[in-house]
C-alpha positions as CSV (number, residue, x, y, z in Angstrom):
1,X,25.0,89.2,3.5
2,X,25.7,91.1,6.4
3,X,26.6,88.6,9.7
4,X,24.0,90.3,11.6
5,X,21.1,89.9,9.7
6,X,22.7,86.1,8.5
7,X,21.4,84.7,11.5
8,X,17.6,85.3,10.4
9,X,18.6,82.8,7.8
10,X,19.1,80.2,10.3
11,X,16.8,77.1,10.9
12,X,14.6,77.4,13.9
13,X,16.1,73.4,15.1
14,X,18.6,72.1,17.5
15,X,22.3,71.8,16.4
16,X,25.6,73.7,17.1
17,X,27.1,77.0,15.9
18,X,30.6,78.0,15.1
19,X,31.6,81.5,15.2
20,X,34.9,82.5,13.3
21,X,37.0,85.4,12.8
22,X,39.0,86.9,9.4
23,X,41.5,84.1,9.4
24,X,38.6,81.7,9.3
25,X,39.6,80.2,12.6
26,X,36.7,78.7,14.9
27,X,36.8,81.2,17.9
28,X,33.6,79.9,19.6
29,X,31.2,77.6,19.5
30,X,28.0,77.3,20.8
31,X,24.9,74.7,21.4
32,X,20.9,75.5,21.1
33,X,17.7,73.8,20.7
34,X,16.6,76.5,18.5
35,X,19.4,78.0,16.3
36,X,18.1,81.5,14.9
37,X,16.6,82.1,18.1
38,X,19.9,81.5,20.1
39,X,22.1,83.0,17.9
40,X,20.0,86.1,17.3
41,X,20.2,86.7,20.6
42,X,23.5,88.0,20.4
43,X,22.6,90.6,17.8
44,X,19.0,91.2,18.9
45,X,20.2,92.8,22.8
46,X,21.7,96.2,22.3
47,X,24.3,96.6,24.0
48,X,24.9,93.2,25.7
49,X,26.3,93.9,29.1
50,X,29.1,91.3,29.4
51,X,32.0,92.8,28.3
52,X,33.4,89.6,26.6
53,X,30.5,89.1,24.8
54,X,30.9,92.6,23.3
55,X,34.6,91.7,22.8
56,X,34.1,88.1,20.9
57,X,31.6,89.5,18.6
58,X,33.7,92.4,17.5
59,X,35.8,89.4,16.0
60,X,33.3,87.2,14.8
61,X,33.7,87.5,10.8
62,X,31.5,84.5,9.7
63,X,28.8,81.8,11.6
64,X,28.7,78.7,10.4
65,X,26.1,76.1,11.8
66,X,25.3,72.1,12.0
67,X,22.0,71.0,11.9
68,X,21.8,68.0,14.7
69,X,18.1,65.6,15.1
70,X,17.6,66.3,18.9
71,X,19.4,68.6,21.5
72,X,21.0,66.1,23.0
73,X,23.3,65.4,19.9
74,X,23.6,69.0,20.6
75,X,25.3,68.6,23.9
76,X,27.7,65.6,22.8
77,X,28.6,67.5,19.4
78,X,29.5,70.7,21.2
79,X,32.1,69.3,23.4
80,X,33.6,67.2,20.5
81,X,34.0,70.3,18.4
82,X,35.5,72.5,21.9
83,X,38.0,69.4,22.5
84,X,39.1,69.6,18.2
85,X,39.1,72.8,17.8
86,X,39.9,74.9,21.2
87,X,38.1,77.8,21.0
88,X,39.8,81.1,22.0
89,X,36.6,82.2,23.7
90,X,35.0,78.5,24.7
91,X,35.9,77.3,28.9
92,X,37.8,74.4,28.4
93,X,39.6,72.3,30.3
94,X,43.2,72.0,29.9
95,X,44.6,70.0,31.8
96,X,42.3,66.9,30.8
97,X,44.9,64.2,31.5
98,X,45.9,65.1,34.6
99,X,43.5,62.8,36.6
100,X,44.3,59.7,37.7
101,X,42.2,57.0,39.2
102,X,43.3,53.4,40.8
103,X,41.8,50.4,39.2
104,X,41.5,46.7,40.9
105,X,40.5,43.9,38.1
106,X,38.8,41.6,40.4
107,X,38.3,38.9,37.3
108,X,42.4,38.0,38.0
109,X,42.2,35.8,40.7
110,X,44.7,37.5,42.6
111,X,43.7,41.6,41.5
112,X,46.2,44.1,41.9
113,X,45.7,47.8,42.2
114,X,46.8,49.9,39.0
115,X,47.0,53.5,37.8
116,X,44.9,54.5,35.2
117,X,43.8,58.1,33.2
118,X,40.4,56.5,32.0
119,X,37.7,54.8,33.6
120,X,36.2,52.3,31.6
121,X,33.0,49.8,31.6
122,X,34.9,46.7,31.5
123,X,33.7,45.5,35.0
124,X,36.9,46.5,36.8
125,X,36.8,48.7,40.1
126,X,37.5,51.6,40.0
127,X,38.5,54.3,43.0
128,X,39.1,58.5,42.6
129,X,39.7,60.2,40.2
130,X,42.3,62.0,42.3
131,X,44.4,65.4,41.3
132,X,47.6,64.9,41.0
133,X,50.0,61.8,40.2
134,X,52.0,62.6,44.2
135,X,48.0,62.0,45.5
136,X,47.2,58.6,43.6
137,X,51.1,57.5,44.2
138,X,50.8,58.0,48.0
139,X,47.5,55.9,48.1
140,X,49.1,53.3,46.1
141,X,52.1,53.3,48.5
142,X,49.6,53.6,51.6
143,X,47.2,50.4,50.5
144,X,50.6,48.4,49.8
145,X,51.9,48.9,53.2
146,X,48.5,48.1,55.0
147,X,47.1,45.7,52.7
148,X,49.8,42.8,51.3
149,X,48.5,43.0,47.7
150,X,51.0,42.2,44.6
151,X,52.3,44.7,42.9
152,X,54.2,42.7,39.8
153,X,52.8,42.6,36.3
154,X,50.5,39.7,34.9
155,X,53.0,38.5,32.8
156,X,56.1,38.7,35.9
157,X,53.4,37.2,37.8
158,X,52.8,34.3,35.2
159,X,56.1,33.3,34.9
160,X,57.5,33.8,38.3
161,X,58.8,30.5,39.9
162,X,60.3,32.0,43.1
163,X,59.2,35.3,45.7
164,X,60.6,38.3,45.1
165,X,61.9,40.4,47.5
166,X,58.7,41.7,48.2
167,X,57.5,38.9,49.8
168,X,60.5,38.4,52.2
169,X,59.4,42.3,53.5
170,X,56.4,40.8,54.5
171,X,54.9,43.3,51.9
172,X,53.4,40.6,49.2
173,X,51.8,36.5,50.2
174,X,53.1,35.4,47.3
175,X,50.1,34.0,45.4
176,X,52.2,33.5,42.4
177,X,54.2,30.9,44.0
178,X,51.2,29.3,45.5
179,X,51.6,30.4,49.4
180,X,48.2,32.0,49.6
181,X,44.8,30.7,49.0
182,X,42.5,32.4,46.7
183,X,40.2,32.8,49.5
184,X,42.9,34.1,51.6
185,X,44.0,37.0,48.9
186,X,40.2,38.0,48.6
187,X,40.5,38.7,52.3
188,X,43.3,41.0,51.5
189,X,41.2,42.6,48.6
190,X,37.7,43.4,50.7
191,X,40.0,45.3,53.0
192,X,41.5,47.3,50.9
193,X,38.2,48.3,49.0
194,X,36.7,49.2,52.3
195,X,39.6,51.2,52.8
196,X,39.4,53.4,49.8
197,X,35.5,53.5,49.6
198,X,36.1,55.1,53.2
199,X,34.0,51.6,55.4
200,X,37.1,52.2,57.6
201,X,34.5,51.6,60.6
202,X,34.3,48.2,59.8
203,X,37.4,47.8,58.4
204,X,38.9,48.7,62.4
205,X,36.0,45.9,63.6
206,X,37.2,43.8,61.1
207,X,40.9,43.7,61.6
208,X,40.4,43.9,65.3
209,X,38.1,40.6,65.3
210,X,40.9,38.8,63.8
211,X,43.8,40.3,65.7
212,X,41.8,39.2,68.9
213,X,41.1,35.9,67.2
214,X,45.4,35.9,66.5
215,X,46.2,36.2,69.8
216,X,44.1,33.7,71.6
217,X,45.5,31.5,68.9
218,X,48.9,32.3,70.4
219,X,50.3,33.5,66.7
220,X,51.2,36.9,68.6
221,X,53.8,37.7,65.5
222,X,50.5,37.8,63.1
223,X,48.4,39.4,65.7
224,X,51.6,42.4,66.4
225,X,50.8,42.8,62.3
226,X,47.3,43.0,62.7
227,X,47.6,45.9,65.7
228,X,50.1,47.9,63.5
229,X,47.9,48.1,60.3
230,X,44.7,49.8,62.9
231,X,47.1,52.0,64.0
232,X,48.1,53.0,60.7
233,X,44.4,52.7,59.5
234,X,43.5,54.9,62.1
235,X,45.7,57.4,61.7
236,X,44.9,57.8,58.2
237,X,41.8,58.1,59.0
238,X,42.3,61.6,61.6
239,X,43.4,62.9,58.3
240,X,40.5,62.7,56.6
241,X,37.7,65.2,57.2
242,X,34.2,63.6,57.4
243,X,31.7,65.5,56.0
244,X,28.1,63.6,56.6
245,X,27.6,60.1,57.7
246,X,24.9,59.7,55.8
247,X,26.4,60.4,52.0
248,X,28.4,58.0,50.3
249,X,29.7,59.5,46.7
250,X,29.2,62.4,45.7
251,X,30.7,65.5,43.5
252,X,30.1,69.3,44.6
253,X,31.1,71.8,41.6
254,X,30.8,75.5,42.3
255,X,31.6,78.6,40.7
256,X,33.1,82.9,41.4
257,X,33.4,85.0,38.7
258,X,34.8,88.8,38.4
259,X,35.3,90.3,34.7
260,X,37.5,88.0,32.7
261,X,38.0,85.5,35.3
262,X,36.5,82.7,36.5
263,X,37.7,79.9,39.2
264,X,35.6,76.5,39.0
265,X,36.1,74.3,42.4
266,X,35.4,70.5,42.3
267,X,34.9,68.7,45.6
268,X,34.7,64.9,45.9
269,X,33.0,63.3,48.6
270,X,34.0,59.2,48.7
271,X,32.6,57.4,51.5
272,X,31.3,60.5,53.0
273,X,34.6,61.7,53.5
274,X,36.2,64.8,51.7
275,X,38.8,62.5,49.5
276,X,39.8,65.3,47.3
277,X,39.6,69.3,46.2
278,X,40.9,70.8,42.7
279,X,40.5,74.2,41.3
280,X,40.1,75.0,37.5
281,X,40.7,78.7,36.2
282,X,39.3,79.4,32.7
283,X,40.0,83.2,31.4
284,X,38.0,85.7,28.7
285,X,35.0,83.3,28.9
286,X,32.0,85.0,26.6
287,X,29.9,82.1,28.3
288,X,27.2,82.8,30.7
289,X,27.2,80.9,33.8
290,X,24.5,78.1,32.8
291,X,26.5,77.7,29.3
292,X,29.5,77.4,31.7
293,X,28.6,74.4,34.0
294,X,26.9,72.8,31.1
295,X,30.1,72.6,29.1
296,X,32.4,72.1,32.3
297,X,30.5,68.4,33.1
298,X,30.5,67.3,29.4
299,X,34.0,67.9,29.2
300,X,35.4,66.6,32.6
301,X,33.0,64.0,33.0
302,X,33.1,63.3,28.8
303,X,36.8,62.3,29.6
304,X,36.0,58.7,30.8
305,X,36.0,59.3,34.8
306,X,34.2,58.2,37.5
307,X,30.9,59.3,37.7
308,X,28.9,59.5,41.0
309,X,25.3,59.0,41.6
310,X,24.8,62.3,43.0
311,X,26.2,65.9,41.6
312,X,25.6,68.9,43.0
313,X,25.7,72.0,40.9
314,X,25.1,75.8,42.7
315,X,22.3,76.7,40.0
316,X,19.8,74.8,37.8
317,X,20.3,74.5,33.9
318,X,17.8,74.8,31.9
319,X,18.8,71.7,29.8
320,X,19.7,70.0,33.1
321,X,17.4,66.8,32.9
322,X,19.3,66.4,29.1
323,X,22.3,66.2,31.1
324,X,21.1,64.1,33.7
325,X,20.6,61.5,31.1
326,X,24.0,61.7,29.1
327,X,26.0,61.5,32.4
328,X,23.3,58.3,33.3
329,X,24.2,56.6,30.2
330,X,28.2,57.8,30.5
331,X,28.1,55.8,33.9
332,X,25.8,53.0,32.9
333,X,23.8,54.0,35.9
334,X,20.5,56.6,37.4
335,X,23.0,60.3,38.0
336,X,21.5,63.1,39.8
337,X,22.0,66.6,39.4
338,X,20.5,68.5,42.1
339,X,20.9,72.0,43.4
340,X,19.6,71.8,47.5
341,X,18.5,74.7,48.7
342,X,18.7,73.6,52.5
343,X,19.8,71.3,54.6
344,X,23.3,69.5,54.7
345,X,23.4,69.3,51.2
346,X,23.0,73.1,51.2
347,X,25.9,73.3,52.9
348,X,28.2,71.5,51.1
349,X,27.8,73.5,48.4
350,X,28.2,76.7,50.6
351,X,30.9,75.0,51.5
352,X,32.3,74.4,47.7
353,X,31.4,78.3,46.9
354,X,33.9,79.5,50.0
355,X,36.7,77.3,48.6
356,X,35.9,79.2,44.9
357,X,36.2,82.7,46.6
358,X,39.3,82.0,48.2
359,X,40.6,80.2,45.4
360,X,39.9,83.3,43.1
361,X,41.3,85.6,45.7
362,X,44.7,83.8,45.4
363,X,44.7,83.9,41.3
364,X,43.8,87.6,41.7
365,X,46.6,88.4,43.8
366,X,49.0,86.3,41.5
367,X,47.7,87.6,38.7
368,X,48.4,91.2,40.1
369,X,51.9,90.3,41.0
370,X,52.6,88.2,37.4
371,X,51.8,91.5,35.8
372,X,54.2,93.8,37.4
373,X,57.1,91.2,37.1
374,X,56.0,91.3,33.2
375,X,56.1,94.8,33.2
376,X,59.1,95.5,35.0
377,X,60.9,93.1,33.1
378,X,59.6,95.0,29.8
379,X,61.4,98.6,31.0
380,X,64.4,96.8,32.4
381,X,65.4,95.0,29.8
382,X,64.0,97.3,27.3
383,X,61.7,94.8,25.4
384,X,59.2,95.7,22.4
385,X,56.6,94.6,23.7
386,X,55.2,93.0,27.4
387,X,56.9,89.3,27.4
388,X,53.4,87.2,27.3
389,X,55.2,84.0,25.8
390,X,58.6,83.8,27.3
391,X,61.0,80.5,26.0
392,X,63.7,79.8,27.6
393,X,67.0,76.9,26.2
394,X,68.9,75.1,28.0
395,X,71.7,72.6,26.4
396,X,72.9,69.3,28.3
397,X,76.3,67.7,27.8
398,X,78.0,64.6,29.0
399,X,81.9,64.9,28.1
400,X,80.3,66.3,24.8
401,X,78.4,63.2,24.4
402,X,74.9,62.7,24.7
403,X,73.9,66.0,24.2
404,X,70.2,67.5,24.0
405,X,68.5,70.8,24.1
406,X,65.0,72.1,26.4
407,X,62.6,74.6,25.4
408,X,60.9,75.5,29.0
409,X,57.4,77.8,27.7
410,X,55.8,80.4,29.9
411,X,52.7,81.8,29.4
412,X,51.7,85.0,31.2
413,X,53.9,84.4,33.7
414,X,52.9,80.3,33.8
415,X,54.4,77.7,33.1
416,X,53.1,75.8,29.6
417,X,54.2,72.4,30.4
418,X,52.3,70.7,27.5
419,X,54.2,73.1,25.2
420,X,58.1,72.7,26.4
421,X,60.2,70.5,23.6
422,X,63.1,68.1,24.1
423,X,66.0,68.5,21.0
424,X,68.3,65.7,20.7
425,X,71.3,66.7,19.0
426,X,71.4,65.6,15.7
427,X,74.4,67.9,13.5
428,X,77.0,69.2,15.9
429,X,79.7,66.3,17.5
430,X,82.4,67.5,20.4
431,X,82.3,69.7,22.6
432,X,80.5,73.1,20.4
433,X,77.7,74.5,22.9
434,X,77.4,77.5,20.9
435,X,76.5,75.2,17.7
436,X,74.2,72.8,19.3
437,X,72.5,76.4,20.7
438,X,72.4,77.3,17.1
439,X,70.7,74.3,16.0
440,X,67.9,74.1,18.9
441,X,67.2,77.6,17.5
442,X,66.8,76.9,13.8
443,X,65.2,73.7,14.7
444,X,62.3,75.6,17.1
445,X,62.0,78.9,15.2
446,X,61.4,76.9,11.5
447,X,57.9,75.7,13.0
448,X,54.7,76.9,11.3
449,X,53.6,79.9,13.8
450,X,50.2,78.1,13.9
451,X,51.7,74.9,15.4
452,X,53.7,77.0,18.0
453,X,53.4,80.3,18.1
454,X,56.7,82.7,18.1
455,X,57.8,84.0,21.4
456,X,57.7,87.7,22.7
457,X,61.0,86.8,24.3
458,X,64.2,84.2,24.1
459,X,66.0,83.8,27.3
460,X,69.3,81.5,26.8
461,X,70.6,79.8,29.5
462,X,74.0,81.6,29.4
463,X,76.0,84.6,28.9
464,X,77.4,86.5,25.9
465,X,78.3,83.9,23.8
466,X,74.8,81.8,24.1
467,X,73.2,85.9,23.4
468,X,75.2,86.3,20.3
469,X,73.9,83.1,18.9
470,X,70.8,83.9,19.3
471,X,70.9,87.5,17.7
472,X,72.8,86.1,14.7
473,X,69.8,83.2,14.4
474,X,67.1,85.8,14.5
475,X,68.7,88.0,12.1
476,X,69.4,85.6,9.4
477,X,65.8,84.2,9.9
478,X,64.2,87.6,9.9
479,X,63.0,87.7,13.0
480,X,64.5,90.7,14.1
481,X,61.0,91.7,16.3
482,X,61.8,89.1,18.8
483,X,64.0,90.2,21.6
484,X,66.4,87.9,23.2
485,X,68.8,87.7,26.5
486,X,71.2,85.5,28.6
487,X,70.7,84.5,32.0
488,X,74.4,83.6,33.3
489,X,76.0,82.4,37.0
490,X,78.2,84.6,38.6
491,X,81.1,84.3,41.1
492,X,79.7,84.7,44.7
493,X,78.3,87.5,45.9
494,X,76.9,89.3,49.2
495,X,76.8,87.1,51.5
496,X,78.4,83.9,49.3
497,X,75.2,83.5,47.6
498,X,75.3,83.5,43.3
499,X,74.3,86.6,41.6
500,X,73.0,85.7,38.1
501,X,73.7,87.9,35.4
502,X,71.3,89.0,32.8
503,X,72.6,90.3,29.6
504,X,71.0,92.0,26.8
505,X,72.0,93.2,23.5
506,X,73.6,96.7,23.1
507,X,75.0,96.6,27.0
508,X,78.4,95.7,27.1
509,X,77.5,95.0,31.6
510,X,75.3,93.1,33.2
511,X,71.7,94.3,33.8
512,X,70.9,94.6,38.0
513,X,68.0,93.8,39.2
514,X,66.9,93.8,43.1
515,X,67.6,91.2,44.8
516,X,63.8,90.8,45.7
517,X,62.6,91.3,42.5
518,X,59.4,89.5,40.9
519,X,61.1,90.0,37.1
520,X,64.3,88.6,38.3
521,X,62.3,85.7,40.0
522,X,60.6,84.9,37.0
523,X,63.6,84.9,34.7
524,X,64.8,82.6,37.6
525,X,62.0,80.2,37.7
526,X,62.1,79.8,33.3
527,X,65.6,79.4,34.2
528,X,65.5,76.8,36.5
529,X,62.7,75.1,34.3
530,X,64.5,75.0,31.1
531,X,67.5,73.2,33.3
532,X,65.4,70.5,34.8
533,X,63.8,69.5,31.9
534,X,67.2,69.5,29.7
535,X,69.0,67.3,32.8
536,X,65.6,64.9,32.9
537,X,65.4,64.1,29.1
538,X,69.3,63.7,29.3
539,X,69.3,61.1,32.2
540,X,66.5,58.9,30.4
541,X,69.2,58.9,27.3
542,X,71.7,58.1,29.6
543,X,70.1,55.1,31.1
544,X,68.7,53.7,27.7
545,X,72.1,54.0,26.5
546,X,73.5,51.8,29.8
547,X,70.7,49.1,29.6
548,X,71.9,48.7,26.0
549,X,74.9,49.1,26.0
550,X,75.0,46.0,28.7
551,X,72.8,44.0,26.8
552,X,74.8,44.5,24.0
553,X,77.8,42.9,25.3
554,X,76.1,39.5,25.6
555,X,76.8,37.2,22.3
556,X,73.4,36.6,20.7
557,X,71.8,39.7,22.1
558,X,70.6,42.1,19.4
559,X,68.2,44.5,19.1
560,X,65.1,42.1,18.2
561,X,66.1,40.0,21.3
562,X,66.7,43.2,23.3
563,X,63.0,44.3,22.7
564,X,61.0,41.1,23.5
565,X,63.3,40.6,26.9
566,X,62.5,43.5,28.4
567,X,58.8,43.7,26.7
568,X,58.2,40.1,28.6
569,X,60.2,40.5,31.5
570,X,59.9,44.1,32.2
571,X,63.3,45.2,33.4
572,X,67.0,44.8,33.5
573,X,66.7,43.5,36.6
574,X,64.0,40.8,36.5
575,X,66.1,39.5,33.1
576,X,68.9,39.3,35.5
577,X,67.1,36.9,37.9
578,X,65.4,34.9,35.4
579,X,66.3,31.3,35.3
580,X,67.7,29.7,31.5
581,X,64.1,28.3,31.1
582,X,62.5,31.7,31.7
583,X,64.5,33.7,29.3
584,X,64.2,30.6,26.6
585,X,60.4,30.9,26.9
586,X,61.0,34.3,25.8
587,X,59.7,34.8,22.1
588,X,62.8,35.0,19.6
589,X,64.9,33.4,22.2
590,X,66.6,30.0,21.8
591,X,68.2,27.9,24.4
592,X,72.0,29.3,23.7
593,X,71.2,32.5,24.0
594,X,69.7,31.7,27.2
595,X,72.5,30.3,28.3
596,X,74.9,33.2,27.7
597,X,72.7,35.9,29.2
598,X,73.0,33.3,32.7
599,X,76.8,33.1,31.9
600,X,77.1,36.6,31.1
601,X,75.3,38.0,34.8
602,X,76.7,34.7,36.8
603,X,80.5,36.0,35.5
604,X,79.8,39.7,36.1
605,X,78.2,39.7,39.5
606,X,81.0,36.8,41.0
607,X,78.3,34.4,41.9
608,X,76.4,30.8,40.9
609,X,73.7,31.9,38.1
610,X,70.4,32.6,39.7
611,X,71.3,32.9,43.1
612,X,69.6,36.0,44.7
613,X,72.2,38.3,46.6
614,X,71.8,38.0,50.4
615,X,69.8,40.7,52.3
616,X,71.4,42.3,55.2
């Protein structure tokens, strides 16, 4: 039966719908409350007027459809099926594990603050989520320095018999050594919590009561503490932008769209304080804008994150009270989506819809200048085709040991972190870069094309030689439609300054480019990313193979002993410290081999076993 009169076969009930194209591959998939109805739609308009709408169905082969009991099974099997299956035409969010959040587990005793991806119901705090890992990092690193909370492990912490050097900073009480009262830690705890849920108002009354309170006391040296954390309280606080005084938590979500683009902009109001802004761009969306949002919140609030009370979206949805109830249940509390339509509600989502524009008038301009570096590079270098999916390898050496390969991925210009590869060495020994070149090739281009599909171009991080590898691969493999070059170093030139050379098959010199060129830039930046990640992956090698390697030398130490030390103690330098009952309590250890470790670090470092080194 003809696909556009299959749809009249469809049940009139709620459930989802997968569209597919020749291959059989799930392209797009859709949720409804009535499924001939919603799918018919698409058939039933002539001539729908979004573009991409036109464009998906002009590769839909085949519809399949599940059958669901209500709609909101619907909802929760849509995004299930989006996050297995990734549809080409579906928004989804990509970057899923990039949110972090800080987590306080106020049943220890004595909490400590942690970094966590996922908030869970298991009575913890939790505060964020916040963009980046630099964000969450310098929060961490700002509560430690105003509020003296520990920052060792619950097992370091159990065992611990002496202070570490934390606590002789003044930047930890102790509390695993006994030198602070449970009450007294709580203390510690309130004020940080009041910090991050932005009470910094009584926080400053707070601090300054007992600073006052200090001084009269005549402990000036706790007091001079007291005045330096408000001062650095406060002038945290000038950073933050207040937005209302009278809304505590609160998420904003607004959207700009042009043709095949569209920019998503989250804002998070903590405290009612702006805490945090992030951007999300989703391209050839056949979604309308209701479908859009809809999907956006189950998937970024489907990924276990905080959830506020309040979310403000910048148009209604018609199954907007269904929602309201899955994101209630998802928190474990009453969630409200609202869309104002005055007041200072109103304007925080005006507010949300300027950031959109201006973020999609940035993308625009980037995207304009991504596709004249694509294009120049095309006629310079005299490619097939336009270079969508660029890969660039990179090989690593130490004295010809140790060696690895990179695969840095660009996608339209972009960087595709998730998709760059690490290749430890495995057949070539000495000093061969052309062979281990050889085998990082074989090794990525002998992947099924659906797993990773096969670039437009290969960039080698080299000249000739790394080029002729790469040629001689690609021929024996039959891949002859892929083109390849070598991006080289050069002596100086103009000015001092390194002129790389770029080198293509069939030209016996260099290609030029302008110094200012965009192509040349991104050949540089693929370049540059290939490197890093090759010297990053080698340097974790390197130091396994040092923490080994000393281990190693210790009688009694083996691999099985190796693993439980450092899974119990953490590091190389906390089994260092450790006194011979410590490192006997250890599980696999015996008293002996105790001993020796002690021995071993008392010989090596030239003093009495478990004597911490003197601080100047």
């Amino acid at each position: 039966m003809d696909i556009k009169e299959w749809w009249k076969e469809m049940p009139r009930l709620p459930g989802v719908y997968l569209m597919k194209n020749r291959q059989g591959t799930i392209i797009y998939v859709g949720k409804a409350k009535n499924l001939r109805a919603r799918v018919g739609s698409y058939f039933s308009r002539p001539g729908d007027a979004r573009y991409m709408v036109r464009f998906l169905l002009s590769r839909v082969n085949d519809i399949d459809f599940i059958v669901t009991d209500t709609e909101k099974e619907a909802l929760i099997l849509e995004n299930t099926l989006i996050k297995k299956h990734r549809p080409r035409y579906n928004v989804m969010l990509r970057d899923d594990k990039t949110y972090f959040s800080l987590r306080l587990d106020t049943s220890h005793p004595f909490p400590r603050l942690t970094f966590v991806r996922k908030v869970k119901r298991d009575g913890a705090r939790y505060f964020g989520p916040y963009s980046s890992a630099a964000a969450v990092r310098e929060t961490h690193r700002l509560i430690h320095k105003l509020f003296p909370l520990r920052l060792c492990g619950d097992k370091i912490f159990k065992n611990r018999r002496r202070p570490c050097i934390y606590c002789q900073m003044r930047r930890c009480p102790s509390p695993c050594v006994g030198r602070i009262t449970q009450e007294e830690y709580a203390g510690f705890v309130n004020q940080a919590v009041m910090f991050l849920q932005g009470h910094t108002g009584e926080l400053l009354d707070e601090l300054e009561t007992r600073m006052r309170q200090e001084a009269e006391a005549m402990r000036f040296e706790d007091a001079a503490l007291l005045r330096d954390r408000i001062q650095a309280v406060r002038r945290t606080v000038e950073k933050q932008k207040v937005v209302s005084h009278k809304i505590e938590d609160m998420d904003i979500f607004a959207l700009h769209r042009k043709g095949y683009l569209v920019v998503a902009v989250l804002l998070s109001i903590r405290g009612g304080k702006l805490m945090d802004s992030r951007s999300f761009e989703f391209q050839d969306v056949a979604q309308e804008d209701e479908e859009l949002l809809s999907s956006l919140l189950g998937q970024y609030y489907g990924a276990d994150r905080f959830i506020p009370p309040e979310v403000l979206i910048p148009l209604s949805l018609e199954e907007g009270d269904l929602l309201q109830e899955l994101l209630s249940e998802w928190r474990g509390k009453k969630v409200i989506l609202r869309t104002p339509r005055r007041g200072d509600k109103k304007k925080l989502l005006e507010m949300a819809a300027t950031n959109a524009r201006e973020v999609f008038r940035l993308l625009e301009n980037h995207e304009e200048t991504t596709d004249q570096a694509l294009q120049e590079l095309r006629a310079k270098l005299h490619l097939r085709r336009r270079p969508e999916r660029m890969e660039c390898f990179d090989i690593s050496t130490l004295m010809g040991g140790l060696a690895v390969g990179s695969m840095a991925v660009f996608q339209d210009g972009k960087p595709a972190s998730k998709e760059y590869r690490h290749y430890k060495i495995k057949s070539i020994e000495g000093m061969d870069d052309f062979g281990m070149m050889r085998e990082v090739l074989v090794r990525r281009l002998t992947h099924k094309p659906e797993r990773s599909p096969l670039p437009d171009l290969i960039i080698l991080d080299g000249g000739k030689g790394q080029l002729n590898v790469a040629l001689n691969v690609l021929n024996q493999m039959g891949l002859r439609e892929i083109d390849a070059m070598g991006i080289a170093k050069a002596r100086p030139g103009r000015a001092g300054k390194e002129e790389d050379r770029i080198f293509i098959p069939g030209r016996k010199n260099p290609v030029r480019f302008a110094r200012n060129s965009r192509g040349l830039h991104l050949l540089q930046r693929i370049r540059d990313e290939a490197h890093r990640f090759a010297l990053e992956y080698h340097h974790k090698l390197q130091r396994k193979t040092r923490l080994r390697s000393l281990l190693d030398e210790i009688p009694g130490i083996g691999p099985t002993r190796r693993k439980a030390l450092f899974k119990h103690l953490g590091s190389l330098q906390h089994i260092q410290e450790a006194t011979e009952e410590e490192l006997a309590a250890v599980p696999g250890m015996n008293r002996q081999a105790a001993r020796n470790i002690v021995s071993f670090f008392r010989e090596r470092m030239g003093r009495p076993a478990n004597q911490p080194k003197e601080i100047i």
